[in-house]
GULORO-738912 format. One record per residue (C-alpha): residue in three letters; residue number from 1; x, y, z. Coordinates in Angstrom, 3 decimals, padded with zeros to 6 digits. Each point is the difference from the previous one (the first is absolute). Layout:
BEGIN
Ala/NUM/X/Y/Z
...
//
This chain:
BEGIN
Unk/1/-111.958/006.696/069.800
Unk/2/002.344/-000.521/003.033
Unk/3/-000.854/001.302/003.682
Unk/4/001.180/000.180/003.090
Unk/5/-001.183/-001.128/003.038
Unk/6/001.798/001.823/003.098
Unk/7/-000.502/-001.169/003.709
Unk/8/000.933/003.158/001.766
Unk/9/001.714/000.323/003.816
Unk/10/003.175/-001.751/-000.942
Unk/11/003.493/001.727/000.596
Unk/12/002.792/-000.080/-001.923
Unk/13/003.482/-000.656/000.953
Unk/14/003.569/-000.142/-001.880
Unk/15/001.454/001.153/-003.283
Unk/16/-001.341/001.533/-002.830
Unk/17/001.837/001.197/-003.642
Unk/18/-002.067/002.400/-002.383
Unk/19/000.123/-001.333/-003.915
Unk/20/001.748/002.310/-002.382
Unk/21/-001.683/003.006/-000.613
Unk/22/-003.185/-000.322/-002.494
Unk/23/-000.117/003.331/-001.111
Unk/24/003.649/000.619/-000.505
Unk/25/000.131/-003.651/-002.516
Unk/26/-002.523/001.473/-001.983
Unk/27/002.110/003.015/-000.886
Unk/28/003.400/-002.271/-000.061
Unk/29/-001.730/-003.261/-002.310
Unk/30/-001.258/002.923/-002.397
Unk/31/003.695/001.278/000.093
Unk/32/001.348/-002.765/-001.264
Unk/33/-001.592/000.648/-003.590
Unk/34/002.495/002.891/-000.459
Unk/35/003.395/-002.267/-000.738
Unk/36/000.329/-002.826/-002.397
Unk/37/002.357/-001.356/002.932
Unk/38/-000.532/-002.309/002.955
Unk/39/-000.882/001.057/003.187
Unk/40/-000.687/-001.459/003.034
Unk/41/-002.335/000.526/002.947
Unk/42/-000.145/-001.252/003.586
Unk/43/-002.706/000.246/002.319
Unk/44/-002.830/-000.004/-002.092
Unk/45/-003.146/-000.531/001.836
Unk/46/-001.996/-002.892/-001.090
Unk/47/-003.484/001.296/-000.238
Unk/48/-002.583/000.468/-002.702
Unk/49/000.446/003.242/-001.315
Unk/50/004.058/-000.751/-000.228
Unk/51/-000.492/-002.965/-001.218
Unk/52/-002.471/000.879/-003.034
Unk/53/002.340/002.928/-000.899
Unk/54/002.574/-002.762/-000.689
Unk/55/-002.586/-002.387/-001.704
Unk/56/-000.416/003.281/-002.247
Unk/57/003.538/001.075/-000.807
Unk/58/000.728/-003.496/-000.369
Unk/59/-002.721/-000.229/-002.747
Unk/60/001.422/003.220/-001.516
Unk/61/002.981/-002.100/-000.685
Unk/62/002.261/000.518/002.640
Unk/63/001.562/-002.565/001.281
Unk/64/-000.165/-000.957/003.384
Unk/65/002.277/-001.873/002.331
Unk/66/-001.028/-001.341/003.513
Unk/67/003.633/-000.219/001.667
Unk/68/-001.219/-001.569/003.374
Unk/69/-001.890/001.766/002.802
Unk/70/-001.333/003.128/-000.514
Unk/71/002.568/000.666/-003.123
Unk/72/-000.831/000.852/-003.448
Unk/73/001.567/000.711/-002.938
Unk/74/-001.355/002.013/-002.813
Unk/75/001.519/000.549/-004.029
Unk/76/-001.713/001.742/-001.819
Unk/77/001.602/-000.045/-003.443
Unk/78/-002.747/-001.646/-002.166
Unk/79/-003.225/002.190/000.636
Unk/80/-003.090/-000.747/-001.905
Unk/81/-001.447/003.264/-001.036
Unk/82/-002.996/-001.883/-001.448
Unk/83/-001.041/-001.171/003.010
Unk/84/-000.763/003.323/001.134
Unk/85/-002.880/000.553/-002.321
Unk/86/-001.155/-003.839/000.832
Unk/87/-003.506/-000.734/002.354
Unk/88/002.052/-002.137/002.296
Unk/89/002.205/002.768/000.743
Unk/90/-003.275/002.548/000.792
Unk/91/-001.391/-002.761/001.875
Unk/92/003.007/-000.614/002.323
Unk/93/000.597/003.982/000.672
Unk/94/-003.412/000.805/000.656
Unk/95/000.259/-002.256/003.182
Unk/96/003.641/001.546/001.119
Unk/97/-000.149/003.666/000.844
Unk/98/003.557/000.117/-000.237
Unk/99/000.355/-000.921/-003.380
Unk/100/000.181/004.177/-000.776
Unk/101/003.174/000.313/000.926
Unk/102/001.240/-002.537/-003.100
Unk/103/-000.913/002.885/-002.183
Unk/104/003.046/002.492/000.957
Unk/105/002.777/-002.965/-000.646
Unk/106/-001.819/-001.008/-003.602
Unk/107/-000.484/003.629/-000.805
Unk/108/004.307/000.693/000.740
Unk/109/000.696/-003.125/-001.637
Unk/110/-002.534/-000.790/-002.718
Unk/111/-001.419/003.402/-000.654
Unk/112/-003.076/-001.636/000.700
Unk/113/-002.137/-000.584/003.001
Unk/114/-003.703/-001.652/000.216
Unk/115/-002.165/-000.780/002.441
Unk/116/-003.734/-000.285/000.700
Unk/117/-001.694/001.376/003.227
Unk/118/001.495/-001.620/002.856
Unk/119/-001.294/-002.126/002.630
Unk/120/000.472/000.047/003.833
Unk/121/-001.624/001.046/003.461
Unk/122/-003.020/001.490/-000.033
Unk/123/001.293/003.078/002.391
Unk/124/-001.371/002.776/-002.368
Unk/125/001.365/001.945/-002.468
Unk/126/003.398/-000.528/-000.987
Unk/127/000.271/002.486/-002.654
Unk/128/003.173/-001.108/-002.816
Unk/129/000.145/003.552/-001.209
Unk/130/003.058/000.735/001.926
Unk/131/001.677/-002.830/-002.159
Unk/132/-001.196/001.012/-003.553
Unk/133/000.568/004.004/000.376
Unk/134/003.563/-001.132/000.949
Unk/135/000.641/-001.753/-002.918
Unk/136/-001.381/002.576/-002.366
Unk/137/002.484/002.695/001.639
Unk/138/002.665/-002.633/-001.274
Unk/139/-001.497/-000.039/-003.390
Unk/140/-002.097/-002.713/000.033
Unk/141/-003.550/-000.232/-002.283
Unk/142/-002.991/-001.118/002.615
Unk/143/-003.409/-001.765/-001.194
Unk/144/-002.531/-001.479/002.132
Unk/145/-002.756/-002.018/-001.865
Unk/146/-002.958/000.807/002.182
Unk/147/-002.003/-002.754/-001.173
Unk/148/002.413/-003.162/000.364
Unk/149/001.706/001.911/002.980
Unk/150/003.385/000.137/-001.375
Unk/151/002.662/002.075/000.565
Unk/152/003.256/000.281/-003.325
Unk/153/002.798/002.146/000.601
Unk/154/002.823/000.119/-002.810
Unk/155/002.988/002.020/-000.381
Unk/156/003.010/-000.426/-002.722
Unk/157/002.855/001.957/002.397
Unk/158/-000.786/001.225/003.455
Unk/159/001.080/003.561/000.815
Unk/160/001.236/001.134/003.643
Unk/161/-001.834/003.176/001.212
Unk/162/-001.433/001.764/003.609
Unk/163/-003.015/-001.383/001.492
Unk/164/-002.000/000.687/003.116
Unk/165/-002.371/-003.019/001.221
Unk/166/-003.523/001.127/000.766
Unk/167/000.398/-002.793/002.644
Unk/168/002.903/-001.933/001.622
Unk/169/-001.455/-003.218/-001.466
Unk/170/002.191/-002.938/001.108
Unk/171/-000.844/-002.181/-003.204
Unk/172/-000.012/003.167/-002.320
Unk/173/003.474/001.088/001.174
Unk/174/001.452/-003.834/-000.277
Unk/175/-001.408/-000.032/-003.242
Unk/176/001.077/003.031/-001.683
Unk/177/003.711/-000.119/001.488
Unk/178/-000.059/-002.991/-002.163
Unk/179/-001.036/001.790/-002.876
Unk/180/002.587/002.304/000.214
Unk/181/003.261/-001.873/000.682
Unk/182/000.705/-000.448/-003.458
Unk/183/-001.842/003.161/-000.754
Unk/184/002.290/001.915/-002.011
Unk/185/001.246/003.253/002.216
Unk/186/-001.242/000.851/003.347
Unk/187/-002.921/-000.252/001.417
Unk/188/-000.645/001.455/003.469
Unk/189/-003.340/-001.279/002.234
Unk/190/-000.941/002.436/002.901
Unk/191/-002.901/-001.089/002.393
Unk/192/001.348/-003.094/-000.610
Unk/193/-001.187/-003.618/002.350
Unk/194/002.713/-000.752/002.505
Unk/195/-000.685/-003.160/001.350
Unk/196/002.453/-002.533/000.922
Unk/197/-001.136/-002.190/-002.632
Unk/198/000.952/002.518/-002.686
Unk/199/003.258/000.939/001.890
Unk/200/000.477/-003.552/-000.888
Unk/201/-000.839/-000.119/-003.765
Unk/202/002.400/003.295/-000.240
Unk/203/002.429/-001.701/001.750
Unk/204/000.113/-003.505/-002.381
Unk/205/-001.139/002.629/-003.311
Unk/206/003.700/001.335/001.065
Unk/207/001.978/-003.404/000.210
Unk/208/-001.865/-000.725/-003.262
Unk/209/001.668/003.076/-001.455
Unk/210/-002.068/002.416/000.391
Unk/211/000.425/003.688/001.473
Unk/212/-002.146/000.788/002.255
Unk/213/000.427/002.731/002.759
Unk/214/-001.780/001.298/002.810
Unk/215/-000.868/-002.671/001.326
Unk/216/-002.078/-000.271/002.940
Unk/217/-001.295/003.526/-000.510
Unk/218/-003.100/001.430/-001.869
Unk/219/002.372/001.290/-002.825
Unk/220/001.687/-002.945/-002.449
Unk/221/001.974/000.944/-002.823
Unk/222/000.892/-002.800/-002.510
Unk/223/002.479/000.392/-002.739
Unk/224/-000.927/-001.985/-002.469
Unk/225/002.087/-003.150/-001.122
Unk/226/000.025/-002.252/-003.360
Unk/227/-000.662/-003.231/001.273
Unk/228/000.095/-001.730/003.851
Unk/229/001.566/-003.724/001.199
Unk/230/-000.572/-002.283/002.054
Unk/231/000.219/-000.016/003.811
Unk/232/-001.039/-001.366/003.435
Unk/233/-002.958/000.799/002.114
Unk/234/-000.691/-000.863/004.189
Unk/235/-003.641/001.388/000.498
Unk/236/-000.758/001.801/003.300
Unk/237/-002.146/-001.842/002.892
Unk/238/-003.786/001.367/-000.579
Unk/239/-000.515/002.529/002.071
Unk/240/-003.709/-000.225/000.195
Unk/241/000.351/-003.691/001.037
Unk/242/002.036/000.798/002.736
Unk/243/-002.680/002.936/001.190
Unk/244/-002.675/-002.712/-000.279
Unk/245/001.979/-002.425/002.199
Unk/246/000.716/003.112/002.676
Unk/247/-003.821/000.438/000.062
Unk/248/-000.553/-003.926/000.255
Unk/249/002.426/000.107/003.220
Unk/250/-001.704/002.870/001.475
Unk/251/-003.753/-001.546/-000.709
Unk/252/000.865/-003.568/001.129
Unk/253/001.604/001.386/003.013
Unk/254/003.058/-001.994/-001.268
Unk/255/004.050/-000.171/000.618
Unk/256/001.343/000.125/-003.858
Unk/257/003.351/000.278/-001.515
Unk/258/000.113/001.205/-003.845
Unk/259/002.927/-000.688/-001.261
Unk/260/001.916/001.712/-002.889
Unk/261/-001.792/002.945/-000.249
Unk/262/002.391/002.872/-002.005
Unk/263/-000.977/002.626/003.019
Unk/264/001.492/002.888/-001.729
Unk/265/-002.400/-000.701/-002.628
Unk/266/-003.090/000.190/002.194
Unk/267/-000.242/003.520/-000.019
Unk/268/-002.806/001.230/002.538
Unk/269/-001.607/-003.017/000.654
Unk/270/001.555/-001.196/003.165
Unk/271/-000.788/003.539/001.175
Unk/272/-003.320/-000.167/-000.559
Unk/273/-000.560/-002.927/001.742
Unk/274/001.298/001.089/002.831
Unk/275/-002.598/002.728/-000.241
Unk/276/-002.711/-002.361/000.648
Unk/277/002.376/-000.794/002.680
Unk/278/001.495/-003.445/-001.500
Unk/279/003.208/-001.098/002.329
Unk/280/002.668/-001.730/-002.400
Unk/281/003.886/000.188/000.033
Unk/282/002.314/-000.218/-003.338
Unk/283/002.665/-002.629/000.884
Unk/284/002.210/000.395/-002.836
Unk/285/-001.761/-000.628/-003.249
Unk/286/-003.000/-001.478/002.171
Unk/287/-003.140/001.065/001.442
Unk/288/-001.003/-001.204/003.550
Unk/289/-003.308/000.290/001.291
Unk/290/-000.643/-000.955/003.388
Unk/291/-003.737/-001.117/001.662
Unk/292/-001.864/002.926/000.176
Unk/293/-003.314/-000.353/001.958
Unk/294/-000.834/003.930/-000.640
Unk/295/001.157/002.649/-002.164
Unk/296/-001.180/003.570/-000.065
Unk/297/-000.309/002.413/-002.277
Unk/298/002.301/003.496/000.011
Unk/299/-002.061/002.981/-000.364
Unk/300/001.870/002.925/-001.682
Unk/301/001.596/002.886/002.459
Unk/302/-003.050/002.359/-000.058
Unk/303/-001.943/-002.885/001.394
Unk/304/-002.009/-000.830/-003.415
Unk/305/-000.934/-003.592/-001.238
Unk/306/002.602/-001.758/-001.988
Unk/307/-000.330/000.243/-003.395
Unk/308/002.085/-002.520/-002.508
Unk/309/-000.150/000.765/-003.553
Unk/310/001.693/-001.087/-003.082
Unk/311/002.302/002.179/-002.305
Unk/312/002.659/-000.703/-002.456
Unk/313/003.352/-001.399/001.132
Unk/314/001.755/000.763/002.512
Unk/315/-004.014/000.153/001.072
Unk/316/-001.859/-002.938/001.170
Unk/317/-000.910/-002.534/-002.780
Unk/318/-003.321/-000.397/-001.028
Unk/319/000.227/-003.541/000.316
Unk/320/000.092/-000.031/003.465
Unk/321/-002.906/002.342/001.653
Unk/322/-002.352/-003.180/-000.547
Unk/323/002.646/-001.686/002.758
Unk/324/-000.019/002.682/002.287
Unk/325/-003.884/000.495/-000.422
Unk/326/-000.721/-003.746/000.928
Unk/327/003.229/000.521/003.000
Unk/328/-001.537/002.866/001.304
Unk/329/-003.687/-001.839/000.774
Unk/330/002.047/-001.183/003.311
Unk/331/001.949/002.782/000.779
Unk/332/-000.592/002.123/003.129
Unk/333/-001.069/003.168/-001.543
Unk/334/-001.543/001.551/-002.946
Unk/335/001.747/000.605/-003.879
Unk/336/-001.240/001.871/-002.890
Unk/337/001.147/-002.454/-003.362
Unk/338/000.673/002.472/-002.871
Unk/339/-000.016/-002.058/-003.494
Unk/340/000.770/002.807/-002.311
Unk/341/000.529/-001.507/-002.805
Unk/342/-002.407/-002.569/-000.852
Unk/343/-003.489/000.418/000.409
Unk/344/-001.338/-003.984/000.550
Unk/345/002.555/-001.359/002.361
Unk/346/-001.927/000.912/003.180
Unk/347/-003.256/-001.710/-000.938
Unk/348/001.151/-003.185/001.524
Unk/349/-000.383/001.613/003.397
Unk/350/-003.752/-001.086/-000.119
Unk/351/001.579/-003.621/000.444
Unk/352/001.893/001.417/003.201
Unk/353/-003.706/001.820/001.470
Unk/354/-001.475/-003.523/-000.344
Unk/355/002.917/-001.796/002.188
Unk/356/-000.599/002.816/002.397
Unk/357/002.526/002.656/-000.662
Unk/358/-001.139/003.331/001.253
Unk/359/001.007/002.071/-003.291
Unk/360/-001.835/002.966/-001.555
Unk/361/000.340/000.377/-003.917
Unk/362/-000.206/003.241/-000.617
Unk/363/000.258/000.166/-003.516
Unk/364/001.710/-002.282/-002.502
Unk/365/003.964/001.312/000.884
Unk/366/-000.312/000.552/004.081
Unk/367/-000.837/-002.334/002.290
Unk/368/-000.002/000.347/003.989
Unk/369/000.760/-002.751/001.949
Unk/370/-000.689/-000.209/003.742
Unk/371/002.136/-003.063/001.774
Unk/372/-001.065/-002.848/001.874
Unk/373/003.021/-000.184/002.039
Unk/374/-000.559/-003.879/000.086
Unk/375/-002.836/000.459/002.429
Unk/376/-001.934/-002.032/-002.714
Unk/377/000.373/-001.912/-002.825
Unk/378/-001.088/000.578/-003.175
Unk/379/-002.377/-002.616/-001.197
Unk/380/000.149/-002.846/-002.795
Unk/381/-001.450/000.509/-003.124
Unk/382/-000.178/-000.980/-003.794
Unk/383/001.545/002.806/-002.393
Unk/384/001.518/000.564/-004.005
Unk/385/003.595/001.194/-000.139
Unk/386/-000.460/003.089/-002.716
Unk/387/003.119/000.966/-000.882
Unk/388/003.499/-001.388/001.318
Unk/389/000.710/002.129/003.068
Unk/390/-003.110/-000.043/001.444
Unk/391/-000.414/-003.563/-000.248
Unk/392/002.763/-000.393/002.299
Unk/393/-001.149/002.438/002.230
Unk/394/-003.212/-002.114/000.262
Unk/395/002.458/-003.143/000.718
Unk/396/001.503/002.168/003.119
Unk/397/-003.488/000.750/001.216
Unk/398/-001.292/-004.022/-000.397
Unk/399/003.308/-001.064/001.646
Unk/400/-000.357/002.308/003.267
Unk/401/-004.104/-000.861/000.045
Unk/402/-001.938/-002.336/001.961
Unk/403/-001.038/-002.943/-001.724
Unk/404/000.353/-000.931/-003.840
Unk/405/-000.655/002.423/-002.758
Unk/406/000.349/-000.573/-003.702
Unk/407/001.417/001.855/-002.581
Unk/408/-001.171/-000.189/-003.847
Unk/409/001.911/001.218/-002.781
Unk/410/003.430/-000.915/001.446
Unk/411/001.495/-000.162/-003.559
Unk/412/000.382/003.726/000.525
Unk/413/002.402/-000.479/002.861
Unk/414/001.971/-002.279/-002.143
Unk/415/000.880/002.314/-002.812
Unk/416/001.621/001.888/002.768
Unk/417/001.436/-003.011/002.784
Unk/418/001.399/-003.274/-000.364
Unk/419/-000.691/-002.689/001.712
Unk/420/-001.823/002.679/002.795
Unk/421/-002.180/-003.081/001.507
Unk/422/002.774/-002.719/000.402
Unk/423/002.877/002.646/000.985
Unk/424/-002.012/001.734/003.048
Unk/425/-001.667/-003.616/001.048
Unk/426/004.000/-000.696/000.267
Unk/427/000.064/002.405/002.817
Unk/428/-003.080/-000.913/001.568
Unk/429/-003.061/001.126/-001.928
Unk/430/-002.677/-002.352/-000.624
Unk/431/-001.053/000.720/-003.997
Unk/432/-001.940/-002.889/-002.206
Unk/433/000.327/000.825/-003.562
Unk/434/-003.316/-001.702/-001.707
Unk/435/-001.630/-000.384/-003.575
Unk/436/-003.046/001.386/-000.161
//
């Protein structure tokens, strides 16, 4: 087990690029599975979760091309069905949470889709029945063996129809839309997930051949087609990486460029960092973020505290309220942090009460935070990254504290960030990756 060991007070200074967006390759790599043809992607982050998804397909007999940099290529024309039914396969899955959304392409494809209970954070429940009453609308048979944990879905034609998500599940809509592009008919999703990331997947579904429209709205209506081709991918810059390097800035006190950022992509996040009153400029495709030695807090027009909550896009990502939770600590002001929609990810605020943050849980979604304004330091100490986000959260709150603090568990942060240690020590952080 790997930790880190962070010596906090440093500033940072220069140029930063954000990786390729995690959560959109998971949706793309599983994409690939719908054409016997080659396609390419560029910008694929190299970090654990991406890279065991590739391990997987790769062992699913897809073949897999590493064309220099962050390029892949994928062809998946000789798939082992077999393998699906195999313990290597349940063993690889159940670490990779977002080895669900290979179920949708095998199910267009292969009529067939398997997969035991999946693995990843431990943020609370992260319910898959979106996904399986989808594919039963398009026709598909659903089994779940309760004892071995295993989820079959089978279908011998797909059939187009209406259906209206009981929630706008990012993963569930990426993963029935590619269900249903070779679907036969139409099939129209309302309440359907809007993200970027699945603007993205619509948008390479369509050079694949697919027909896809609405796009970019809650209401997608796919004609189905026979079969798909090949095509070529450019992944978006992670948003949530750039969000945890605006928070880094703000919490170092620290003059940072991010580079490359796709602004028009970022939705509300600049917006709500300049809430907790975050200077930065957009210079072109950049973000600039001067020294800051205070920031405060807006409060809304009626005078009341700040509140910042997540919601579904265009809302605030989940991802990112454990940033602006651990951002806020130093803030001149109070916030109330709204986590709607998982019920664990604030319990790592217990780390944050024992470094000296003034915050008040009041029950596992809200959280109040009352800022330091810099006036002091929150202190060292030894803490276990639980699930990705918040273990970089932690990392912002051991970088801006006095002294050294170490942080256990750090593969978390990996599945999530490459190279996270070596990249910000680049730019002035002082981070000692050990073996315990």
């Amino acid at each position: 087990m790997a930790i880190f060991k962070v010596e906090g007070g440093h500033r940072l200074h220069g140029c930063v690029t954000p990786q390729g967006a995690k959560n959109e390759a998971l949706q793309i790599l599983s994409a690939t599975l719908l054409t016997s043809e080659r396609v390419v992607v560029n910008n694929i982050p190299q970090i654990l979760d991406v890279m065991q998804l590739i391990e997987l397909l790769e062992c699913m007999g897809v073949k897999v091309e590493r064309l220099g940099g962050d390029s892949y290529a994928f062809t998946a024309a000789d798939i082992n069905l077999d393998y699906l039914r195999s313990e290597d396969y349940h063993r690889r899955c159940r670490r990779l949470r977002g080895s669900v959304m290979m179920i949708g392409p095998l199910l267009a494809r292969f009529g067939v889709g398997y997969m035991p209970k999946p693995g990843g954070d431990k943020i609370g429940r992260r319910r898959l029945d979106t996904h399986f009453l989808g594919f039963q609308k398009l026709g598909a048979t659903f089994n779940f063996d309760q004892a071995e944990e295993f989820f079959s879905v089978e279908a011998k034609q797909l059939k187009g129809c209406y259906m209206l998500l009981d929630e706008a599940s990012v993963t569930g809509t990426a993963n029935i839309v590619m269900a249903a592009v070779m679907a036969e008919g139409t099939t129209t999703i309302y309440n359907a997930a809007c993200e970027p990331y699945l603007q993205q997947l619509c948008k390479m579904l369509n050079r694949m051949g697919a027909k896809i429209s609405g796009i970019a709205s809650n209401l997608l209506t796919i004609e189905g087609v026979k079969e798909l081709g090949g095509t070529e991918h450019t992944l978006l810059p992670d948003m949530i990486e750039v969000g945890s390097f605006i928070g880094m800035a703000a919490m170092t006190q620290s003059e940072l460029t991010i580079k490359n950022v796709s602004y028009e992509n970022l939705g509300i996040i600049p917006s709500q960092f300049a809430r907790l009153g975050i200077q930065f400029e957009q210079r072109g495709d950049d973000i600039y973020i001067p020294q800051q030695d205070h920031y405060a807090i807006e409060s809304f027009i009626d005078g009341s505290i700040m509140t910042i909550a997540d919601a579904p896009w265009p809302g605030l990502t989940p991802d990112l309220l454990s940033i602006f939770l651990v951002v806020a600590t130093q803030a001149k002001g109070a916030v109330l942090i709204h986590q709607k929609m998982f019920e664990s990810r604030l319990f790592f605020v217990d780390k944050l009460i024992d470094m000296g943050a003034q915050i008040i849980l009041c029950d596992p979604h809200r959280a109040t935070v009352i800022g330091h304004d810099h006036m002091h330091r929150l202190r060292a100490a030894k803490m276990t990254s639980p699930d990705i986000r918040a273990g970089v959260a932690l990392l912002i709150a051991a970088m801006s504290a006095e002294g050294t603090s170490v942080i256990q568990n750090i593969e978390q942060i990996d599945r999530g960030y490459r190279d996270i240690d070596g990249r910000l020590n680049a730019l002035g952080a002082k981070i000692t990756r050990l073996e315990e």
